[in-house]
Backbone bond lengths (Angstrom), bond angles and torsions (degrees), N, CA, C in turn:
res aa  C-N    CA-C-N  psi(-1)  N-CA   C-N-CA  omega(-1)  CA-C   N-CA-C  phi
1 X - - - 1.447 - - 1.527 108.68 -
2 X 1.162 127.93 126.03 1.236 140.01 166.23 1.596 112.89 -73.78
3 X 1.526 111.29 124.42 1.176 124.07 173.21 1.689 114.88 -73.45
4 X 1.331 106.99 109.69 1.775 109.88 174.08 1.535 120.50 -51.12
5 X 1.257 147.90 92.20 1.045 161.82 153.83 1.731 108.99 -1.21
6 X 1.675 117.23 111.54 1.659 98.18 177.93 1.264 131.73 -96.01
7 X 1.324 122.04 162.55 1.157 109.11 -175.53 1.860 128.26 -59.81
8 X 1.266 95.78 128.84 1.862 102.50 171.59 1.725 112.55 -15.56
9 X 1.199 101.79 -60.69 1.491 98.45 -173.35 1.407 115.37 -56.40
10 X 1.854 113.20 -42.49 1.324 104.15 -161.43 1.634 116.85 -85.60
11 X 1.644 98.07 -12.38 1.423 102.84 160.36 1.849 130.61 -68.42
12 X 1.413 101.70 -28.66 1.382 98.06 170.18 1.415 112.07 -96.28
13 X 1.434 125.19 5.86 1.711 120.48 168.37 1.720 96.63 -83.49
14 X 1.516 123.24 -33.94 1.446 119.93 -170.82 1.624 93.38 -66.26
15 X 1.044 117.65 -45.85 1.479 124.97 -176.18 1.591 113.73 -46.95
16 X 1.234 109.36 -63.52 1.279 107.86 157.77 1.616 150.38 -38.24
17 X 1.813 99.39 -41.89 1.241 127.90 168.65 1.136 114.85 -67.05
18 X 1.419 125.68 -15.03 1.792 136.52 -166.17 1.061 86.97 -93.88
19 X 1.814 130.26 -78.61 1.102 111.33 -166.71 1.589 129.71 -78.23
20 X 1.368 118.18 4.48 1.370 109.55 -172.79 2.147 93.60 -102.18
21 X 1.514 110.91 12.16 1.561 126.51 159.86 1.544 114.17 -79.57
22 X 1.549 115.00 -0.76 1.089 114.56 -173.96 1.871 104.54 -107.94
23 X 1.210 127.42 119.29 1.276 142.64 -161.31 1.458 93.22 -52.26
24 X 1.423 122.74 -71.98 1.483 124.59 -170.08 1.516 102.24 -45.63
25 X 1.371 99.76 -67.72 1.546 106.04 -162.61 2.142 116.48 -33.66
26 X 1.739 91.45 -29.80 1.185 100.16 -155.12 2.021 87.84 -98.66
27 X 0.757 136.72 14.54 1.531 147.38 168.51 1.492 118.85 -114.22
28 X 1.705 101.15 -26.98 1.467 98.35 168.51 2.344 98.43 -70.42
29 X 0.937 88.60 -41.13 1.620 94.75 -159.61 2.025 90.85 -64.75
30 X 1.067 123.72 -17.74 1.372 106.41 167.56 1.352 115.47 -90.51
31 X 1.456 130.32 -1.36 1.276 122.27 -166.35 1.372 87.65 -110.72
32 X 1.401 132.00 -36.49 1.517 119.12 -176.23 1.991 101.10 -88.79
33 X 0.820 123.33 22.84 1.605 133.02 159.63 1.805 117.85 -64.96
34 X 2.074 90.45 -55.15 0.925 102.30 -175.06 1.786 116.07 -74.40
35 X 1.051 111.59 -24.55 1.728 120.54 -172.92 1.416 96.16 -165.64
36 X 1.263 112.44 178.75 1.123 142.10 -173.90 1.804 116.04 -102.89
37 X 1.309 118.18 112.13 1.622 104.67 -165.63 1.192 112.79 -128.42
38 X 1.262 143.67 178.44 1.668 155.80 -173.88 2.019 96.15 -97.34
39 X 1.276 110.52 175.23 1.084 105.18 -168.83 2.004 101.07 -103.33
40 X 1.363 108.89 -16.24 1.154 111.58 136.11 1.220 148.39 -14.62
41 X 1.353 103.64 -69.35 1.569 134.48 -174.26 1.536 127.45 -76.15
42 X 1.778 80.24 -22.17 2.222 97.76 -179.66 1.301 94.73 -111.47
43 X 1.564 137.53 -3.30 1.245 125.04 169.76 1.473 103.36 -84.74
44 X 1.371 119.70 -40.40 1.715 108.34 -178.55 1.938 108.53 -90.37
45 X 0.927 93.23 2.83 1.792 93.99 164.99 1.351 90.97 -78.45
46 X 1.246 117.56 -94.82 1.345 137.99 -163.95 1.963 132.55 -46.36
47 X 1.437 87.51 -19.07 2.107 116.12 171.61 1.076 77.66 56.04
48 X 1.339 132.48 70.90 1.388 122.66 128.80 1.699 119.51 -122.33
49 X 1.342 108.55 167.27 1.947 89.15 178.26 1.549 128.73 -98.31
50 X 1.377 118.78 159.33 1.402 131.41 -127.52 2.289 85.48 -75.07
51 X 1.410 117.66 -2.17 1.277 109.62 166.81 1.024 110.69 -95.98
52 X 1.343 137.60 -4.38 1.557 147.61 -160.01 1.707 75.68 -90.84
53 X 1.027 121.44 -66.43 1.556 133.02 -162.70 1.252 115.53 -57.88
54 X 1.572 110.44 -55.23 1.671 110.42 170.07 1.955 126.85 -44.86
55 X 1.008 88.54 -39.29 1.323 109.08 -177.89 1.594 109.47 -87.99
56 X 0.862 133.11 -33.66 1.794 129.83 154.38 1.134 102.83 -59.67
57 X 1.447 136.68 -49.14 1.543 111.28 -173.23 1.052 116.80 -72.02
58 X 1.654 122.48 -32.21 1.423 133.11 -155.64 1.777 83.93 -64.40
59 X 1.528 149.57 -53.23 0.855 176.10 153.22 1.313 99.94 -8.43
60 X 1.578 112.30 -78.43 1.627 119.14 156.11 1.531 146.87 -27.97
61 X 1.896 91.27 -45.76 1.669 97.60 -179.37 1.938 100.53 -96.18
62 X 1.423 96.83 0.26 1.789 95.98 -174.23 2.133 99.36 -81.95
63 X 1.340 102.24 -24.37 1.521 101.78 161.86 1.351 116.18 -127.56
64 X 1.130 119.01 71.59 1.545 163.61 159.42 1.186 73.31 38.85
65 X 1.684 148.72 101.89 1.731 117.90 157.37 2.120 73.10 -130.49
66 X 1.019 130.93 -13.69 1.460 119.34 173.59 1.259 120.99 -154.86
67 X 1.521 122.60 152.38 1.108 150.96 -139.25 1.752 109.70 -127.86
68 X 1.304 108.54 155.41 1.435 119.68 -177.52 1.255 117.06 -146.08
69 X 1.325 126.03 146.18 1.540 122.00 152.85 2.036 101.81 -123.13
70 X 1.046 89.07 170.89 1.494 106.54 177.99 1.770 118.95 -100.37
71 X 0.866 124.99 114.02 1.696 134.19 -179.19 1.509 101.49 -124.97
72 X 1.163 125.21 114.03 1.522 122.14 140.23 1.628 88.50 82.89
73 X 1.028 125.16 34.91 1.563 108.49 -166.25 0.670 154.83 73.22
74 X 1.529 108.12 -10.65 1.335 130.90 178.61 1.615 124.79 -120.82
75 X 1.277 132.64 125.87 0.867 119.73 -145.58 1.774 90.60 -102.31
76 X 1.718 101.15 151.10 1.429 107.41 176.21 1.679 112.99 -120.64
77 X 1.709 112.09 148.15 1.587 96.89 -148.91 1.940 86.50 -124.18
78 X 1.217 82.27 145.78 1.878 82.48 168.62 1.592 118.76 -145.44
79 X 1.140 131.40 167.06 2.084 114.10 171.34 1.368 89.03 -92.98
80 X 1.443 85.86 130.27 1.684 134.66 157.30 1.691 109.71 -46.72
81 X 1.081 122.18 -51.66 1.871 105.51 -176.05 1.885 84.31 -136.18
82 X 1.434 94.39 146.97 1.690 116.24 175.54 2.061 93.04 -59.91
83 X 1.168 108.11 -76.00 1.599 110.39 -176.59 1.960 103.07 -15.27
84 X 0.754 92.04 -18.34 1.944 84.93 177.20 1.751 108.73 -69.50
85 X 1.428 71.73 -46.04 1.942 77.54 -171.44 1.487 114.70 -67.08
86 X 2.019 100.73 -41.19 1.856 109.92 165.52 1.679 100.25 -32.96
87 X 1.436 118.21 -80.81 1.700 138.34 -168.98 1.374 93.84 -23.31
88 X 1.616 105.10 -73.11 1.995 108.30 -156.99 2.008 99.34 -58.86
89 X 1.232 114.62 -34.95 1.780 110.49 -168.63 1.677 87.73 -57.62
90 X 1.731 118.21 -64.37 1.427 115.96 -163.53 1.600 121.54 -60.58
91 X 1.380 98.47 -15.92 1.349 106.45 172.77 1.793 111.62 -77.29
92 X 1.224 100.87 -36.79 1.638 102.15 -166.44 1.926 97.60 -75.54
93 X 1.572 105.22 -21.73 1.739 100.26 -161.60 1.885 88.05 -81.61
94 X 1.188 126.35 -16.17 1.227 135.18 -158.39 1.655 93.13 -86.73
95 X 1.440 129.15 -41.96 1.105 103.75 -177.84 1.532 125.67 -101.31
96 X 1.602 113.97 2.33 0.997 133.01 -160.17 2.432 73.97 -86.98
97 X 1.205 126.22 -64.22 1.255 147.13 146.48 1.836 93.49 18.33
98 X 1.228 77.36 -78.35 1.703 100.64 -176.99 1.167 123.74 -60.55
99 X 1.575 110.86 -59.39 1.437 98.83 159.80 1.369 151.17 -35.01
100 X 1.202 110.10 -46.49 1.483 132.36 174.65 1.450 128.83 -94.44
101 X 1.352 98.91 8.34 1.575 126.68 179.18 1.719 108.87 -78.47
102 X 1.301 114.87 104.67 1.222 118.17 173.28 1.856 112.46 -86.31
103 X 1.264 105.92 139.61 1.494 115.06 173.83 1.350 117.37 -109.86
């Protein structure tokens, strides 16, 4: 049996869904919502270490959800389109939804 090939889009929404399944990944993306931060700054927010961090973003900017420029050496990170933040609110009202959903 030949496997049907999926569509572009729904392969890079699964893409998305993988990494925003990752707890950090998905706490870095609420803390850079609020401002724009160094990778520094979300490792001692968050107590995790500054490779825990490198590697979540690398993760992040590999499906475009954030952006960087370079200052002083240090690079500062922010989300790339507001609709990220739309996704994570409808996602959070979706399980709160669920939770309290009697059957």
């Amino acid at each position: 049996m030949i496997r049907k090939k999926i569509p572009e889009d729904h392969y890079r929404a699964s893409r998305i869904c993988r990494v925003l399944g990752n707890p950090t990944a998905y706490e870095m993306l609420h803390l850079l919502k609020n401002k724009q931060m160094r990778p520094e700054e979300i490792a001692s927010t968050l107590g995790v270490s500054i490779s825990t961090v490198s590697l979540t973003l690398r993760a992040l900017r590999q499906i475009d959800l954030v952006r960087y420029i370079v200052k002083w050496k240090t690079r500062i990170y922010w989300i790339k389109d507001e609709q990220v933040i739309t996704v994570m609110n409808d996602l959070e009202k979706l399980v709160k939804r669920i939770k309290y959903r009697e059957y």
